[in-house]
C-alpha positions, -999 to 999 in steps of 0.1 A, spaced: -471 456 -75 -462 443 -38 -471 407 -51 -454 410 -86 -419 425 -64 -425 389 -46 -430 363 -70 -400 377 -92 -380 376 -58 -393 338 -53 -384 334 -85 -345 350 -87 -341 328 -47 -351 298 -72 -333 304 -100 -301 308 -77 -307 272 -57 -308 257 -92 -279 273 -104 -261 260 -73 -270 225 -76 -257 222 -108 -229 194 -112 -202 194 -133 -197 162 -154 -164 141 -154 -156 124 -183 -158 86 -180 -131 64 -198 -90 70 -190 -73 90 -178 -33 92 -169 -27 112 -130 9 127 -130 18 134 -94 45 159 -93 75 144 -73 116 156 -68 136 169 -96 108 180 -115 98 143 -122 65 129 -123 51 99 -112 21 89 -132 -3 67 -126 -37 50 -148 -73 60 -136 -106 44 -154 -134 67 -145 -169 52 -147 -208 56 -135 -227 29 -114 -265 20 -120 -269 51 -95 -252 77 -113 -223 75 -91 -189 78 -100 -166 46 -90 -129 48 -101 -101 17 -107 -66 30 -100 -45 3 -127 -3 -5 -119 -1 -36 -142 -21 -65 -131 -34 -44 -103 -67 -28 -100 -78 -7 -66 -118 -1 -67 -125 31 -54 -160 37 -47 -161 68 -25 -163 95 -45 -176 129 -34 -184 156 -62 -192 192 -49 -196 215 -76 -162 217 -98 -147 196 -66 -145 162 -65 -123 139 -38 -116 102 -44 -109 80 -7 -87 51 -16 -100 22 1 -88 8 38 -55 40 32 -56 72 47 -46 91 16 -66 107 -3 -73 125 -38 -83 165 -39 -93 188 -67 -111 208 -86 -122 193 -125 -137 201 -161 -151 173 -178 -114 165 -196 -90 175 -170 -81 174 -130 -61 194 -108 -54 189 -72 -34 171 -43 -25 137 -31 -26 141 9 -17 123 39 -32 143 68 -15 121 95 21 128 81 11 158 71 24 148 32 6 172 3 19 155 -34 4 178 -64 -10 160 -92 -25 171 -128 -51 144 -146 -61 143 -181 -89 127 -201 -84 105 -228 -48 93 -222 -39 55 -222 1 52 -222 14 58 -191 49 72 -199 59 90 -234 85 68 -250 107 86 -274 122 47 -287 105 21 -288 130 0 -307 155 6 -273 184 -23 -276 184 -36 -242 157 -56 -221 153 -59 -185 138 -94 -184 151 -113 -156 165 -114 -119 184 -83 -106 207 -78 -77 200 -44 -64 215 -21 -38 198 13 -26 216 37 -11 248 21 -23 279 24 0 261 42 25 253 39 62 215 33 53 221 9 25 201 -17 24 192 -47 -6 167 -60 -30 157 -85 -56 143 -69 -89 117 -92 -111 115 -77 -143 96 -86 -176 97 -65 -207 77 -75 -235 84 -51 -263 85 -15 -246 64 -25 -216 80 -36 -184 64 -51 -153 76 -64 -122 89 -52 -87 114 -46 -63 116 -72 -32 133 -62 -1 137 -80 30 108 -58 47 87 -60 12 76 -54 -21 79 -24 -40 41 -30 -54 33 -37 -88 56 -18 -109 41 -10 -141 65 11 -169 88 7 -201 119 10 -216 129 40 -237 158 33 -255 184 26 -226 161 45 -197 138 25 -174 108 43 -159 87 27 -138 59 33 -110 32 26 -91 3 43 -68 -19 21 -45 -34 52 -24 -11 45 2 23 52 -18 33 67 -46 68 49 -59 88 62 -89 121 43 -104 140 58 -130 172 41 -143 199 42 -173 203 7 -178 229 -16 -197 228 -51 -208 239 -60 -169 236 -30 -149 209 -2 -139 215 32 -125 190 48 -109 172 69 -83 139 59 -63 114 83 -54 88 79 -25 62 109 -31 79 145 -31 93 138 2 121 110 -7 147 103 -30 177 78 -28 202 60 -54 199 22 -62 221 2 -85 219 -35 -100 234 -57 -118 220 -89 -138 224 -121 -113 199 -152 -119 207 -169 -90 206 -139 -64 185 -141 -30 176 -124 -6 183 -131 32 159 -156 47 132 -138 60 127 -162 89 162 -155 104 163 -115 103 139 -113 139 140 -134 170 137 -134 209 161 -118 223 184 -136 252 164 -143 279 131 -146 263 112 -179 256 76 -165 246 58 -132 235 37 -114 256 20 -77 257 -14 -65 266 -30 -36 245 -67 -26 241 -94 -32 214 -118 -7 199 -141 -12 226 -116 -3 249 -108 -42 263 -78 -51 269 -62 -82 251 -35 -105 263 -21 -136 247 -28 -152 282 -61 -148 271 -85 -177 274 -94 -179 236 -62 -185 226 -51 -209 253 -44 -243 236 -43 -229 199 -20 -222 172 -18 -182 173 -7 -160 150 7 -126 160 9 -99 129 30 -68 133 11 -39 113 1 -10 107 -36 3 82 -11 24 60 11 -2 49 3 -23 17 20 -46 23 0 -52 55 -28 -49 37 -20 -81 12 -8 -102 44 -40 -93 61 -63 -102 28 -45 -137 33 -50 -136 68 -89 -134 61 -90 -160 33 -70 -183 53 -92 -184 82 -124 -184 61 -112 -220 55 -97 -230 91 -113 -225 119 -87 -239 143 -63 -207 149 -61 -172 162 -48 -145 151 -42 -106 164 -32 -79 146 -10 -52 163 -12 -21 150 9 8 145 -4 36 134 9 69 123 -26 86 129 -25 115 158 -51 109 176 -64 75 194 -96 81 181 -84 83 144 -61 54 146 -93 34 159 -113 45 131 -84 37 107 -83 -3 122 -123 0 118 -121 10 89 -100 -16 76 -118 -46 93 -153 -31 73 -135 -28 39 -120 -64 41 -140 -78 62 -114 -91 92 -129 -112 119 -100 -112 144 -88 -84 168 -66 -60 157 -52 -42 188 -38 -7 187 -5 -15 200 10 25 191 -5 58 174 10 87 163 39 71 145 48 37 135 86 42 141 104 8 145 121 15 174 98 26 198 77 -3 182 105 -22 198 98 -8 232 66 -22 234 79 -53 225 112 -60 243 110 -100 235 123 -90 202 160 -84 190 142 -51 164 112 -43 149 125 -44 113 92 -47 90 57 -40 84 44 -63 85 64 -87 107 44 -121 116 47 -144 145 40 -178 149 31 -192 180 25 -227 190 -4 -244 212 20 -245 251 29 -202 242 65 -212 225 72 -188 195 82 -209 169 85 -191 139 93 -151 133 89 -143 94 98 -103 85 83 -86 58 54 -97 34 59 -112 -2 22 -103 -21 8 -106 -52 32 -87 -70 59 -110 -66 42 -142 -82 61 -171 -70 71 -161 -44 41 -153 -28 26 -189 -40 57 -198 -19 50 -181 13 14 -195 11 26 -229 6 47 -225 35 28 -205 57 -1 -237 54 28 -263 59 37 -250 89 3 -240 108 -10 -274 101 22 -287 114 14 -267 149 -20 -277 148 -16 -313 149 14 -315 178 
């Protein structure tokens, strides 16, 4: 009787362990992620869900002609959290096989965005006309936060074929990311979510004007307005941030992950071409100029470059793992110094670098010749979304090092 009282016990302890190994399966194919933003909008986003050779779930986050791998996926029961690569941020919830419910979080800032998935769905906004009148094709002058103290401008690069719109928003500190939307009837809706942020644009448009409201996750709103202008640019980005009266070169002295400290005065970068990039591992922007960076130096050897970092991580030890992190995932070779943690505000980024009249953009990108002279101060980034303009800035950017390299 004893034994009998044993082996069913054995047998119940088993039966339980199994039971709690199970694993819920997630449906692979599309899905469409609506993260729930301000006045009641939502921002949604494409997700292809799909198994490797190992049984392991790898996801592609699609804005347009963008696709962000993610392959770290954990699954714990009916939980399941997806890391977007080299960001911070990070997908939370609990699933069936057709649907997802969770959070968007940013532990550093401390930034919680709800969000609802479901299986199966391919458009990424409902459009209620499809035969709208008016098309956004074209070159945009654009002011956000019209008429205020904080407003500031941008260059929209829009193309609409039928319904579907495409494009972004460029800034003098950046892109707005590869927009991906459409036009329904006379409204514009467009967005975009890279892991980092999470950017929805909503506008009544006419023939020559937009008006609208931007949205930055559930934590940011403000009005933008544009009207039709072919010819419009933007300030030159080379004139926007220099030395400061009194200055003639750049220096500062800030440690490595292994706890060295790095100086321009440096030996290894005496007699070279140097390039100094302002940055920080949650910016995207960063994160395209610092894909280039990588490239470009797989193919020239002859220059230097350090990354500064400014990170909004709380902790030294996080913000190190963050700029670890980053270097694994994209594989940088130079040093990437941990200039500030804890927040990435411009102007105390400025008071760690006096030299310069403001800290206006992540990333900002100095260019300093072979006797210390700075030679060149470019704000902002223009990537991959913005097309020709970023062939531009390559074609530049090459014109000018090579220049440097052979005085």
């Amino acid at each position: 009787m004893r034994i009998s009282i044993a082996v069913l016990f054995v047998f119940m302890v088993l039966v339980g362990c199994k039971e709690e190994k199970v694993v819920k399966n997630l449906a692979e194919g599309n899905w469409l992620v609506e993260l729930e933003v301000m006045d009641n909008q939502v921002l949604p986003f494409n997700l292809k869900v799909e198994k490797n050779i190992n049984g392991d779930y790898e996801m592609n986050i699609i804005n347009a002609d963008e696709v962000i791998r993610i392959d770290e996926v954990e699954v714990k029961g009916d939980s399941i959290y997806m890391y977007t690569p080299v960001f911070e941020g990070y997908l939370a919830g609990t699933f069936t096989d057709s649907t997802i419910e969770g959070q968007f979080i940013k532990e550093s800032l401390d930034r919680i965005v709800p969000f609802k998935a479901i299986h199966d769905v391919n458009e990424r906004f409902k459009v209620a006309n499809k035969k709208g009148k008016e098309n956004v094709t074209g070159i945009w002058e654009t002011y956000f936060s019209p008429n205020l103290e904080e407003e500031y401008v941008g260059k929209g690069i829009f193309l609409q074929e039928g319904h579907k719109v495409t494009g972004t928003f460029r800034t003098t500190t950046g892109d707005y990311r590869f927009l991906d939307g459409v036009m329904d009837g006379d409204s514009l809706k467009l967005s975009a979510f890279d892991g980092a942020h999470a950017f929805l644009f909503t506008a009544k448009v006419t023939d020559s004007s937009m008006n609208g409201v931007f949205y930055s996750g559930n934590h940011f709103k403000e009005p933008f307005v544009a009207t039709r202008n072919d010819d419009f640019e933007l300030p030159d980005p080379d004139s926007l941030t220099f030395l400061n009266e009194g200055y003639d070169k750049l220096a500062f002295t800030f440690p490595d992950s292994n706890g060295d400290k790095v100086s321009l005065s440096d030996d290894r970068f005496h007699n070279k071409v140097v390039i100094v990039q302002l940055m920080g591992t949650w910016c995207p922007n960063c994160l395209d100029e610092t894909k280039f960076l990588v490239e470009y130096m797989a193919e020239n050897k002859d220059i230097e470059v350090i990354g500064l970092a400014f990170e909004s991580a709380k902790t030294e030890d996080k913000a190190f793992k963050g700029i670890q992190r980053l270097k694994d995932r994209i594989g940088v070779g130079y040093p990437i110094l941990l200039a500030q943690y804890g927040t990435y505000d411009k102007l105390k980024a400025q008071e760690k670098l006096p030299m310069l009249n403001h800290v206006l953009s992540y990333p900002t990108t100095i260019f300093i010749d072979k006797k210390g002279n700075v030679r060149k101060i470019h704000t902002g980034f223009n990537g991959p979304a913005t097309g020709e303009k970023y062939i531009e800035f390559k074609k530049e950017f090459n014109e000018l090092v090579t220049q440097l390299n052979n005085e």
